[in-house]
PLY file of the C-alpha trace (Angstrom):
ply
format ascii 1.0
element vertex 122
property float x
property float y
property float z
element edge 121
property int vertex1
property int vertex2
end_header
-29.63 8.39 30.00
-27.91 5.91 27.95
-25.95 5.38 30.41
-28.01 4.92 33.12
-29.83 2.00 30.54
-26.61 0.07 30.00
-26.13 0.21 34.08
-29.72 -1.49 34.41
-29.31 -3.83 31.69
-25.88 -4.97 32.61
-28.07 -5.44 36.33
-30.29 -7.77 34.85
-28.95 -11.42 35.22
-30.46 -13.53 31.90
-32.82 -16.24 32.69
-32.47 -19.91 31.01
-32.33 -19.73 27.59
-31.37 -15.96 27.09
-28.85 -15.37 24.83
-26.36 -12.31 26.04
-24.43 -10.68 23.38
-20.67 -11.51 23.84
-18.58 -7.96 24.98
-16.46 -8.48 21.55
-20.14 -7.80 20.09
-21.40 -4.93 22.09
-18.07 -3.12 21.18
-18.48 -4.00 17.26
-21.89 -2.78 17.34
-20.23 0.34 19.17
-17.35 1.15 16.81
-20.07 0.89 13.76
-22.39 3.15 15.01
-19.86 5.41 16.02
-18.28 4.98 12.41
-21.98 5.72 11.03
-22.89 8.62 12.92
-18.84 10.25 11.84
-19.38 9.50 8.38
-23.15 10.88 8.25
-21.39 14.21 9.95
-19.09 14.31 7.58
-21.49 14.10 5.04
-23.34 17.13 6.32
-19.86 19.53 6.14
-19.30 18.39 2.89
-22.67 19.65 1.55
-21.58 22.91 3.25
-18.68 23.26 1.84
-20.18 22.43 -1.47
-22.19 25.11 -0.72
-19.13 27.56 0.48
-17.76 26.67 -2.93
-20.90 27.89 -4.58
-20.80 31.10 -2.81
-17.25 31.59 -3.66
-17.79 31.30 -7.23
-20.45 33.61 -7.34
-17.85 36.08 -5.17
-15.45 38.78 -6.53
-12.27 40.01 -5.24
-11.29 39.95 -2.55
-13.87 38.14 -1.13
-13.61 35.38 -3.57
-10.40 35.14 -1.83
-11.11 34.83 1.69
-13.68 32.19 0.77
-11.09 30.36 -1.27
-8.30 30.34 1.88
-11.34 29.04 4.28
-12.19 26.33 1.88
-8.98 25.54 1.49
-8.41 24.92 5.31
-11.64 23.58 5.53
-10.49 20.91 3.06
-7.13 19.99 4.72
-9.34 19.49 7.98
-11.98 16.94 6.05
-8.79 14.96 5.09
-7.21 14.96 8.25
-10.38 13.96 9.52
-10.82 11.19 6.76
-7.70 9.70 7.53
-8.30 9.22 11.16
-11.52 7.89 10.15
-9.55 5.23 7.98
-7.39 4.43 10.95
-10.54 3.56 13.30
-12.24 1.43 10.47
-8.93 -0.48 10.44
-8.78 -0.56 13.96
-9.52 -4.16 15.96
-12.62 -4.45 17.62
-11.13 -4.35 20.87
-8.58 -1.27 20.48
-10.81 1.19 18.28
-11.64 3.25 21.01
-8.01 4.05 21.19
-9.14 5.83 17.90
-12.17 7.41 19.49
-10.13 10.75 21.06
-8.56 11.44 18.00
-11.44 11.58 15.75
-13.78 13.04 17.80
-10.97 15.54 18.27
-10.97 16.11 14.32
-14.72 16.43 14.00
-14.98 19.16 16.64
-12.34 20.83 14.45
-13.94 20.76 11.63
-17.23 21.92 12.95
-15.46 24.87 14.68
-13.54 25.92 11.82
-16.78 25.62 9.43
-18.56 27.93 11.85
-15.49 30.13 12.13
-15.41 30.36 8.18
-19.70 30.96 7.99
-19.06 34.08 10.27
-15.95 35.19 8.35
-17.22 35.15 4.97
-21.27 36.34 6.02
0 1
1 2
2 3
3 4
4 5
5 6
6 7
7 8
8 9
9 10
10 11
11 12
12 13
13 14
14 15
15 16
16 17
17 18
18 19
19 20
20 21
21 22
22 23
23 24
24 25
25 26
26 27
27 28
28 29
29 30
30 31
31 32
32 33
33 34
34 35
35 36
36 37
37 38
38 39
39 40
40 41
41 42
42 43
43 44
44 45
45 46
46 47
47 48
48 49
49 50
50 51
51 52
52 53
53 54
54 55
55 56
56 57
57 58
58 59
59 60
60 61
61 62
62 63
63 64
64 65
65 66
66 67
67 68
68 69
69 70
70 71
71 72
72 73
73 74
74 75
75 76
76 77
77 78
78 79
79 80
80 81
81 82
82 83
83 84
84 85
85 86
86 87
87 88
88 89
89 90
90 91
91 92
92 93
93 94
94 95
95 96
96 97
97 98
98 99
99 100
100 101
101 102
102 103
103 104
104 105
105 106
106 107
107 108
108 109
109 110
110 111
111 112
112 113
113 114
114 115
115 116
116 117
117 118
118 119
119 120
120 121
């Protein structure tokens, strides 16, 4: 649908005195939502892993130690994650959708692997 709203905007030709919003704009305003909506995400897995740690103190055993190997895996995918993040913010405004794949990448990653790790250790 978004889509299909850019296609009709970008169809409308502005009228005498309309101000347009230069391309280099439209793809800064882009990369920051984009950078918002991966760091809110982000946010969100690391209250659930806060909340796998939790669990995995309160664990004995064995089980304390499956939850501590997930959250340890868990935790090597947030950085890897982070980092790419890092590299996007850094990125120019014209070549940070080179970025895009690779984060997006890391962030269905993550999410799998926290699922994975919810069903493991349930």
């Amino acid at each position: 649908m978004a889509e299909e709203l850019a296609e009709k905007v970008s169809l409308i030709k502005p009228g005498p005195g309309t101000a347009t919003v230069p391309p280099q704009e439209k793809e800064q305003t882009e990369k920051e939502a984009f950078v918002e909506e991966t760091k809110a995400r982000m946010d969100e897995w690391s209250a659930e892993l806060d909340e796998l740690k939790a669990k995995a103190e309160r664990a004995e055993g064995d089980l304390k130690y499956r939850y501590q190997e997930e959250i340890d895996m868990l935790r090597e995918k947030k950085k890897i994650a982070q980092e790419k993040l890092a590299e996007l913010e850094r990125a120019t405004d014209t070549s940070w959708t080179d970025f895009k794949e690779g984060i997006s990448s890391a962030l269905m990653d993550i999410r799998k692997a926290m699922e994975d790790a919810k069903a493991k250790l349930k």
